[in-house]
C-alpha positions in Angstrom: -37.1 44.8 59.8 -37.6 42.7 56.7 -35.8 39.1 57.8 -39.1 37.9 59.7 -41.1 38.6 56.5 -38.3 37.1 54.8 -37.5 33.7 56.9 -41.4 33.4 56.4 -41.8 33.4 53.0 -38.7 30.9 53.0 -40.7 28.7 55.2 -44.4 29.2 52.7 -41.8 27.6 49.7 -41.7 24.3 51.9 -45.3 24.2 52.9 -47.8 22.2 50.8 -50.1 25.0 49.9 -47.0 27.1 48.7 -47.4 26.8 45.2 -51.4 27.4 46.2 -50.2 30.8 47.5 -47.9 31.8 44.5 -50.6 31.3 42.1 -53.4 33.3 44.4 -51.0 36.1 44.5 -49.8 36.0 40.9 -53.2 35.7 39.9 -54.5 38.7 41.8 -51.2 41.0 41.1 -52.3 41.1 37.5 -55.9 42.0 37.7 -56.3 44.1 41.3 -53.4 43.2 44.1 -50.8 45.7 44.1 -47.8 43.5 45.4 -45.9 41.8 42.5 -45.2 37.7 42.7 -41.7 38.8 42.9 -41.6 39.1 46.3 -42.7 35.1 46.9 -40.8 34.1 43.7 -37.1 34.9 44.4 -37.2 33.5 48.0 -39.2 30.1 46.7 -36.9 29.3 43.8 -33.4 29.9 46.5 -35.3 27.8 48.6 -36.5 24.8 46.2 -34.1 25.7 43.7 -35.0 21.9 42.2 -38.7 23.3 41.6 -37.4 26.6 39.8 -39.4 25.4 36.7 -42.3 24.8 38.7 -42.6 27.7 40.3 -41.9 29.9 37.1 -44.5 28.3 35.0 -47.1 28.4 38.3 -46.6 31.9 38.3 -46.6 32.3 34.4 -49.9 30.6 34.3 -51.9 31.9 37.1 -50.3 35.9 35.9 -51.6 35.2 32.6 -55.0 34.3 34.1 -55.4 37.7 35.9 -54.3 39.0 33.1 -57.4 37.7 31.6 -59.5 39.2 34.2 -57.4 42.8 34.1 -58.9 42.6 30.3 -62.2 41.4 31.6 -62.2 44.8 34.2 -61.2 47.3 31.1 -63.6 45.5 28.5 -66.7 44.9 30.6 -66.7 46.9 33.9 -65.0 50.2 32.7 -68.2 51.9 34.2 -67.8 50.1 37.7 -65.1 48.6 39.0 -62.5 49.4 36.4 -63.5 53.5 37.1 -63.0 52.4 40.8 -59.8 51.4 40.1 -58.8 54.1 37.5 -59.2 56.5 40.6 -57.6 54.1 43.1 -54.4 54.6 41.1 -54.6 58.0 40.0 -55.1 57.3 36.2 -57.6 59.6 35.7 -56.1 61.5 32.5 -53.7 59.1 31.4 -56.6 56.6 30.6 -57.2 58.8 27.2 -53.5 58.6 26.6 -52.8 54.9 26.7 -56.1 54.2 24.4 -54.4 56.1 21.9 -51.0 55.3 22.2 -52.6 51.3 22.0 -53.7 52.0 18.7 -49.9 52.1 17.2 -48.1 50.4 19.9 -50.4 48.0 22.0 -48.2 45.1 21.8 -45.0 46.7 22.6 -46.2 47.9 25.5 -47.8 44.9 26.6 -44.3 43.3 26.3 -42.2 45.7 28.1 -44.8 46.6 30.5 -45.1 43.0 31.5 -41.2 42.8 32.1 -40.7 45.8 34.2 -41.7 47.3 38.2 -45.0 49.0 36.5 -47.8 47.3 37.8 -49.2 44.9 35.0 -52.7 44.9 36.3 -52.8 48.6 34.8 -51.5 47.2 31.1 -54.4 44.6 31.4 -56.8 47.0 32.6 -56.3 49.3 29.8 -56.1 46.6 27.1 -59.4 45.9 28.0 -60.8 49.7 27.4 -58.7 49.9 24.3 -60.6 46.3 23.3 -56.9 45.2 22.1 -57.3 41.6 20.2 -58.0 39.1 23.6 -56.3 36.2 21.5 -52.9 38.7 21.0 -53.2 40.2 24.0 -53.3 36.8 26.1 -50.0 35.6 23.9 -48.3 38.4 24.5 -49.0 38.5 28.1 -47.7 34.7 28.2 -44.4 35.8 26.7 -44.1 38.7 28.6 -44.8 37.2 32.1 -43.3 33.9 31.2 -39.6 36.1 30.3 -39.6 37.5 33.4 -40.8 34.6 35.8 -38.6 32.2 34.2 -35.2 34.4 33.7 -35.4 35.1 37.7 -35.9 31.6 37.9 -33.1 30.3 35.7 -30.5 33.0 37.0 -32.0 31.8 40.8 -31.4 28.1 40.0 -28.1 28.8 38.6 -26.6 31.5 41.1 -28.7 30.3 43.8 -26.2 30.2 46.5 -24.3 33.2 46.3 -27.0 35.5 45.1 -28.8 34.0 48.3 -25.9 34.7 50.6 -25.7 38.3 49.2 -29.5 38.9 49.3 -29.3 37.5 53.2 -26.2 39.6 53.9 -27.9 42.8 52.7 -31.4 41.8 52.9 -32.5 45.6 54.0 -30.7 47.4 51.3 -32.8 44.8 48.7 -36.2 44.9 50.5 -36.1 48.8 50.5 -35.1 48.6 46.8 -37.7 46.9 45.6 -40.5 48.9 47.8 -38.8 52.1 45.8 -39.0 50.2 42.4 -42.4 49.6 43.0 -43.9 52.9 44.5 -41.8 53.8 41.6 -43.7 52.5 38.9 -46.5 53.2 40.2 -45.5 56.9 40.2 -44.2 56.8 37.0 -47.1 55.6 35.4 -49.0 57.8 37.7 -46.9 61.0 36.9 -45.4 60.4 33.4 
């Protein structure tokens, strides 16, 4: 079910425009899109493992400039379009919450948010509302998104070939685990 989606994606990381792509989608996953750059980073880095760097830092940058916009949405358009998507995602009475718990903890959470299956847009969105310090919040995002994009990409350019000939062998098994991590986190931040 997933190996055309898969073999396609392999073929976007040796087109021209695939960088192009990465940062469109990195750069909409942390202000509105709901599908994580994950799912173009893993199979571009075992594919060009020689432009792993690249490809992190593409992604780094690009995240870190929707994350900019996420804060732009909390901080500016909390009336319109951030409301909008408040109720898209269910966030309704947790918005409350997270202002308050930003007011001890906003930087932890923007660093472990940032590293884990819980859409990030949401930890921009709401460090706009709380008004969290944009010059902090834009570092911390930059560590945060940079961790993650350029961990996958070091363990991908060092393991590339088996942890590409295991993720082929069971390429189901990891394409249905990562749609459950990610309807995961968006229950969890929808439910806890």
């Amino acid at each position: 079910m997933f190996r055309p989606m898969y073999d396609w994606v392999l073929r976007l990381a040796h087109h021209r425009h695939a960088l192009r792509s990465l940062a469109i989608v990195s750069f909409a996953e942390s202000s509105f899109f709901p599908i994580p750059p994950d799912v173009m980073v893993v199979p571009m880095v075992l594919a060009r493992r020689d432009r792993a760097w690249l490809i992190a830092g593409v992604c780094t940058l690009f995240s870190v400039l929707g994350a900019m916009l996420g804060y732009a949405i909390g901080y500016y358009l909390l009336e319109s379009v951030g409301e909008w998507l408040i109720r898209l995602y269910h966030m309704e009475d947790k918005v409350g919450q997270f202002q308050e718990m930003y007011g001890h903890y906003g930087a932890a959470i923007i660093l472990l948010k940032g590293l884990t299956p819980i859409p990030f847009k949401l930890v921009t969105i709401a460090s706009g509302i709380a008004h969290f310090n944009f010059p902090l919040f834009v570092l911390l995002a930059a560590i945060t998104r940079g961790a993650r994009f350029f961990i996958i990409a070091a363990l991908l350019k060092r393991f590339g070939e088996p942890v590409q000939a295991f993720i082929e062998e069971r390429l189901n098994l990891f394409a249905w685990g990562f749609l459950i991590l990610l309807i995961g986190g968006f229950a969890a931040v929808a439910y806890l």
